[in-house]
C-alpha positions as CSV (number, residue, x, y, z in Angstrom):
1,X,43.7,111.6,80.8
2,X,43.3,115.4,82.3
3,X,42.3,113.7,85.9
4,X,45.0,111.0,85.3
5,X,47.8,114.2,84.8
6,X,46.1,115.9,87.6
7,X,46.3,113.1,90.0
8,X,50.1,112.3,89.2
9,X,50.6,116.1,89.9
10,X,49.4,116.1,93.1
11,X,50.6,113.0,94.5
12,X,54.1,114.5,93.1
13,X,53.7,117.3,95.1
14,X,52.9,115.6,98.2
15,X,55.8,113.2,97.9
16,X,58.3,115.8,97.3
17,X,57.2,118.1,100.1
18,X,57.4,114.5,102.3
19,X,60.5,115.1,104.4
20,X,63.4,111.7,104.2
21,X,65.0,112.2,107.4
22,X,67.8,109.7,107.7
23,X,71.8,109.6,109.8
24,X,74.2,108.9,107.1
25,X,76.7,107.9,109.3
26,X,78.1,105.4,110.9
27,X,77.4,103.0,108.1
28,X,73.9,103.8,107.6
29,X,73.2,101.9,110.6
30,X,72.7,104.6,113.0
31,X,69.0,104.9,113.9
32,X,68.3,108.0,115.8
33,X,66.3,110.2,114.4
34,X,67.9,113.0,112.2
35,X,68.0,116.8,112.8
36,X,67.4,120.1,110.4
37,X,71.9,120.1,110.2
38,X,73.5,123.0,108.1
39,X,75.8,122.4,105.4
40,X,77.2,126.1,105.7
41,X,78.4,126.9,108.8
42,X,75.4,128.5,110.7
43,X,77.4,130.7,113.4
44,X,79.9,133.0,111.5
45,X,79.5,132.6,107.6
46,X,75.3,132.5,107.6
47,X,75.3,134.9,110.7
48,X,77.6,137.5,108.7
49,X,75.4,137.6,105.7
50,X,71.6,137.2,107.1
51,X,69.4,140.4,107.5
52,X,66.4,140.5,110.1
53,X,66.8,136.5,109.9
54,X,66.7,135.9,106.4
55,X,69.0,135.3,103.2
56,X,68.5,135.0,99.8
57,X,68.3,131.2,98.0
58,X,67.1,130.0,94.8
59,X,63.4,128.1,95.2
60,X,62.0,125.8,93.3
61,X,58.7,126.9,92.3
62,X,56.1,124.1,90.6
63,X,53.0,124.8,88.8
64,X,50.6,122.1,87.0
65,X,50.7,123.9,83.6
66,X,54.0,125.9,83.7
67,X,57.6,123.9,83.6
68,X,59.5,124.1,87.0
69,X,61.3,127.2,87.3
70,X,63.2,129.0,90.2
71,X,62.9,132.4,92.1
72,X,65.5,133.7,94.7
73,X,63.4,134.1,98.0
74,X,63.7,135.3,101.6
75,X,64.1,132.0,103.5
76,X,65.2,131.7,107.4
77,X,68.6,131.2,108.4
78,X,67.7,128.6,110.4
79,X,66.6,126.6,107.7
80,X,68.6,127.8,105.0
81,X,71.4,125.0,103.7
82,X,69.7,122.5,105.8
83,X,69.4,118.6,105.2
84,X,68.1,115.9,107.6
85,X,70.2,113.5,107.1
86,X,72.4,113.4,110.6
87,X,71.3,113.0,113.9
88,X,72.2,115.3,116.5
89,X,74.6,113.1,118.3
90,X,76.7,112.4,114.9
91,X,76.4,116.7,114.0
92,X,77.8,117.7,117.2
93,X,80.3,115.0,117.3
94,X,81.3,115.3,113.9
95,X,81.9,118.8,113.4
96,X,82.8,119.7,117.4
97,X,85.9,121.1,115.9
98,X,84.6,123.3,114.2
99,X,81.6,124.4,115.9
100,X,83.7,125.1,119.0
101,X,86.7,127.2,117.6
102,X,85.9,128.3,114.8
103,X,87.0,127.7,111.1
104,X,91.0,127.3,111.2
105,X,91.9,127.6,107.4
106,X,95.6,126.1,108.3
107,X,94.0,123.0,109.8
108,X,93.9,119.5,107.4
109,X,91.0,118.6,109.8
110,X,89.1,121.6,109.7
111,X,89.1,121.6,105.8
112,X,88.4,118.0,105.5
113,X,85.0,118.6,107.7
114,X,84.3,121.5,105.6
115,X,84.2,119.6,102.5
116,X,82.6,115.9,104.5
117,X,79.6,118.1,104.8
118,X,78.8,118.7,101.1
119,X,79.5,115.2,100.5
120,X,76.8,114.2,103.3
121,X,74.5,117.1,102.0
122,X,74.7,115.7,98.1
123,X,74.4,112.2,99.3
124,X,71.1,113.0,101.4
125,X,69.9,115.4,98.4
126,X,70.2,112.8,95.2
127,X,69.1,110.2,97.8
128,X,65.5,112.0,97.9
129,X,65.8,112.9,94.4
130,X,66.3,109.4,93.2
131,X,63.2,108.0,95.7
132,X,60.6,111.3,94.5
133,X,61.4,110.5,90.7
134,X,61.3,106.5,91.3
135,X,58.1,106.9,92.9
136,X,56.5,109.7,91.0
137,X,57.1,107.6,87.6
138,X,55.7,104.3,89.3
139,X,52.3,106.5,90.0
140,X,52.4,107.5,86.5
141,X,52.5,104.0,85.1
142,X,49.2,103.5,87.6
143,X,47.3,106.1,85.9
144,X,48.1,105.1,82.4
145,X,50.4,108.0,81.9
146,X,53.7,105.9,81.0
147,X,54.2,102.5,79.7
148,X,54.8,99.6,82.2
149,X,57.5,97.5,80.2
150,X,58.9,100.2,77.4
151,X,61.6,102.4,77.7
152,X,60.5,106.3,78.3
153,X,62.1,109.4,79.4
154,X,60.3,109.5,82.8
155,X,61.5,105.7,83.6
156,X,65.0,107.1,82.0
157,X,65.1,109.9,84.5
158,X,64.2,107.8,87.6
159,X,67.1,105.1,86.7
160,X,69.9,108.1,85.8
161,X,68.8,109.8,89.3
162,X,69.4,106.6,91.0
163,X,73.1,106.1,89.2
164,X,73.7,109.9,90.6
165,X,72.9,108.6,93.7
166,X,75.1,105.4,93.9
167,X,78.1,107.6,92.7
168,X,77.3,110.3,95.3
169,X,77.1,107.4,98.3
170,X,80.2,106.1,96.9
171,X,82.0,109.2,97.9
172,X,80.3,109.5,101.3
173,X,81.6,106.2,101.8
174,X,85.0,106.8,101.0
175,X,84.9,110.2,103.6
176,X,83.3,108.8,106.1
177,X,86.7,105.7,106.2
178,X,88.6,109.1,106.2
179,X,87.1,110.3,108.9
180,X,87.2,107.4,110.9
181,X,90.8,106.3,110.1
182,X,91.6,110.4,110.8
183,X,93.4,110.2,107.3
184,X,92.4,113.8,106.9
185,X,95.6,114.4,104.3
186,X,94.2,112.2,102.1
187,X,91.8,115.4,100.8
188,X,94.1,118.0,99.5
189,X,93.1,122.0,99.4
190,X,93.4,124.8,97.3
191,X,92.4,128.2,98.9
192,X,92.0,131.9,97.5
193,X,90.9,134.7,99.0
194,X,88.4,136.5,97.4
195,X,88.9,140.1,96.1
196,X,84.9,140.9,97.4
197,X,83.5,141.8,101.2
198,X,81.3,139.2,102.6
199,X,78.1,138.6,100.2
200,X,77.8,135.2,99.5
201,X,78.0,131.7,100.7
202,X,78.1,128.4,99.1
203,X,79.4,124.6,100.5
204,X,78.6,122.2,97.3
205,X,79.7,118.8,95.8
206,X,79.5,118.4,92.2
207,X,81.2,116.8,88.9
208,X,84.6,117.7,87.5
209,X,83.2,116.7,84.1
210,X,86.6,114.5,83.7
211,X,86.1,110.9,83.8
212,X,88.4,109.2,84.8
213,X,90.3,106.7,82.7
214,X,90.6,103.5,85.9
215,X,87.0,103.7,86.2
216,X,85.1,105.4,83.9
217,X,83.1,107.2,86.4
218,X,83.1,111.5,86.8
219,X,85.2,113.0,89.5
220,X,83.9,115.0,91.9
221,X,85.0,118.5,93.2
222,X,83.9,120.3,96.5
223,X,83.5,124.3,96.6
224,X,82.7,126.7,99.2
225,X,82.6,130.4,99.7
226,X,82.9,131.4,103.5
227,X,84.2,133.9,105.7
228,X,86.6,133.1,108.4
229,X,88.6,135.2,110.4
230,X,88.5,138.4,108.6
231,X,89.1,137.1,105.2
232,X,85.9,136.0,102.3
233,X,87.4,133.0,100.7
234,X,86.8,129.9,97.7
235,X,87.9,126.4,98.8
236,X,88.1,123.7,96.2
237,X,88.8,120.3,98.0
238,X,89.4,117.4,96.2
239,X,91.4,113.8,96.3
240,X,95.1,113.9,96.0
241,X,94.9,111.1,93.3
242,X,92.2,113.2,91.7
243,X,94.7,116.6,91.4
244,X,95.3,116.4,87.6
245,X,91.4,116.2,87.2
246,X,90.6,119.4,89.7
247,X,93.9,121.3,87.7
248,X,92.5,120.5,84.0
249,X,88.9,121.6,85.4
250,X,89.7,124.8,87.5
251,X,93.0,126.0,86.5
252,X,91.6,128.7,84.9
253,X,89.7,129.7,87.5
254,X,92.8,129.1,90.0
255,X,94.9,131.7,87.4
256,X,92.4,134.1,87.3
257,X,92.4,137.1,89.5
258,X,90.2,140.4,90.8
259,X,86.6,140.9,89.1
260,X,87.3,138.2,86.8
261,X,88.1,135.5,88.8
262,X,85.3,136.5,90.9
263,X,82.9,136.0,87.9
264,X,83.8,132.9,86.9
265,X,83.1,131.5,90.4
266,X,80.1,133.2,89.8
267,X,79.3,130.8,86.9
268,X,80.2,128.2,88.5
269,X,78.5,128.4,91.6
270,X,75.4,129.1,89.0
271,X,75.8,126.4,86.8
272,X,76.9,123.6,89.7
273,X,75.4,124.4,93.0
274,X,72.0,124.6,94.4
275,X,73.2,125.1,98.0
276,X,74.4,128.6,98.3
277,X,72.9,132.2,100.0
278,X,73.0,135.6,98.9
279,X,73.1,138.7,101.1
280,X,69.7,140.1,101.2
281,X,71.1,144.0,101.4
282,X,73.5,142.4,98.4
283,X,70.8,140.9,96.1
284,X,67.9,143.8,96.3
285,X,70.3,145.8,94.8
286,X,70.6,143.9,91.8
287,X,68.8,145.2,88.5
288,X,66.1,143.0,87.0
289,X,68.3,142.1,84.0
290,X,70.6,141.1,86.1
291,X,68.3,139.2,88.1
292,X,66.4,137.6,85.1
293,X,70.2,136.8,83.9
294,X,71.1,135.0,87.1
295,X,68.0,133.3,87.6
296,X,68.4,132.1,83.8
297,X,71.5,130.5,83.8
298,X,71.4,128.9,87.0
299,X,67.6,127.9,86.3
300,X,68.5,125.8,83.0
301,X,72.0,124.5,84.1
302,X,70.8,122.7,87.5
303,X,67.6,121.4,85.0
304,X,70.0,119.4,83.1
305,X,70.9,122.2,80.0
306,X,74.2,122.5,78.7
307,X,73.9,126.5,78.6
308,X,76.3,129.0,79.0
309,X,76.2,133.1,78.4
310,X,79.1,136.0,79.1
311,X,76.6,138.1,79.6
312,X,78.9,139.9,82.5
313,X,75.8,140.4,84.4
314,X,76.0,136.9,85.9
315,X,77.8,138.1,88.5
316,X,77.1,137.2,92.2
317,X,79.6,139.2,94.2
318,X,77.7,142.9,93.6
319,X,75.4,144.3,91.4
320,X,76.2,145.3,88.0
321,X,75.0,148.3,86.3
């Protein structure tokens, strides 16, 4: 049974180190091959906050005999909030606007690109999750490590990863008609600027928590923390029909101001998004407590905990003695 365990490991490593390059556009049917394309803008945002190159993410780290945890690492800004799952032609044709002038906070069109890019970066990342899990509990029903025709909680796992990822391609369905019909207005934006210099950056879909009541399914929010023209800003984007939800989610985030507003964006980037960077000159001043803190609280909320903790050292905008 050892070997058996052994065996499923490593072929679970393998697979999830296998890349899944795929366009997401057009349909699906677009078959050129897809490029490393960054969910946070590369030239401005990731530019201001790198250091010799680098910036600061959360990494999965996977052991045979430990659990899965995470350690904030050093990664390259040129692979840092990457996904394949465009091609180049799509990239550069789908975000011209804003590659070629820049982030213009007053434009629908440049905030509706903004936010199509964490839905195409959530729909390519719970894509992969839901083919790794599928696969890695199909290898463990070949080594006699699960049961072929019995409920368990791996086979549970692989079937709620795959429900993620049919709500998640619902969405990018729904953009993608936006963005072809140009009904940018149809995502509506709530901006505030940040009381903090440029540290961190973050471009994430995730869940409301409120279901709605038509369809039973969770809305979704989009966040992001960027710089742009002088000012470090927090964008929450979500469907006009859907305001209500975003208000009765956020609002007290919205109503908050100064240090406290800034840490409950904090939380919530900890708690909801695994596609944000740190400053490395911001994070190597933070105090191991407040590094084991951070690391905690995001490490057992994206596992699937319900966890919270005021601790106010869960703070990502500057250290805290």
């Amino acid at each position: 049974m050892e070997k058996a365990r052994n065996r499923t490991f490593g072929k679970m490593m393998k697979q999830l180190q296998r890349p899944y390059s795929l366009c997401l556009y057009d349909g699906l049917g677009c078959e050129n091959d897809a490029i490393r394309a960054h969910s946070v803008q590369n030239a401005g945002t990731l530019e201001s906050l790198c250091k010799d190159g680098h910036v600061v993410m959360p990494q999965l780290v996977l052991t045979r005999h430990e659990p899965p945890r995470f350690e904030f690492q050093l990664v390259g800004r040129n692979n840092a909030t990457t996904f394949t799952g465009l091609c180049a032609d799509h990239d550069a044709d789908l975000f011209r606007p804003l590659d070629t002038n820049g982030i213009d906070l007053g434009s629908d069109e440049h905030l509706f690109l903004l936010s199509y890019r964490a839905v195409l970066k959530e729909a390519h990342t719970t894509r992969k999750s839901a083919i790794d899990t599928q696969l890695t509990y199909q290898r463990g029903i070949e080594e006699g490590l699960h049961p072929k025709d019995v409920p368990c909680a791996p086979g549970e796992q692989a079937m709620e990863q795959m429900i993620s990822a049919w709500l998640i391609e619902l969405c990018r369905a729904r953009y993608e008609h936006a963005s072809i019909n140009c009904t940018h207005k149809d995502i509506k934006h709530r901006v505030i600027e940040l009381d903090a210099p440029p540290c961190l950056a973050v471009n994430s879909m995730f869940s409301t928590e409120v279901i709605s009541e038509e369809t039973g399914q969770p809305k979704f929010c989009h966040t992001e923390c960027f710089s742009a023209r002088g000012m470090h800003g927090c964008r929450f984007s979500y469907y006009a029909s859907e305001r209500n939800c975003a208000i009765q989610a956020f609002d007290h985030i919205f109503n908050a101001t100064g240090h406290y507003q800034n840490y409950l964006i904090s939380k919530l980037i900890l708690k909801k998004c695994e596609n944000f960077v740190l400053a490395p000159d911001l994070f190597k001043n933070f105090g191991s407590k407040q590094v084991e803190l951070v690391t905690n609280y995001f490490e057992r909320n994206i596992c699937g905990q319900v966890y919270d903790n005021d601790a106010p050292e869960i703070y990502l905008f500057e250290p805290v003695a």
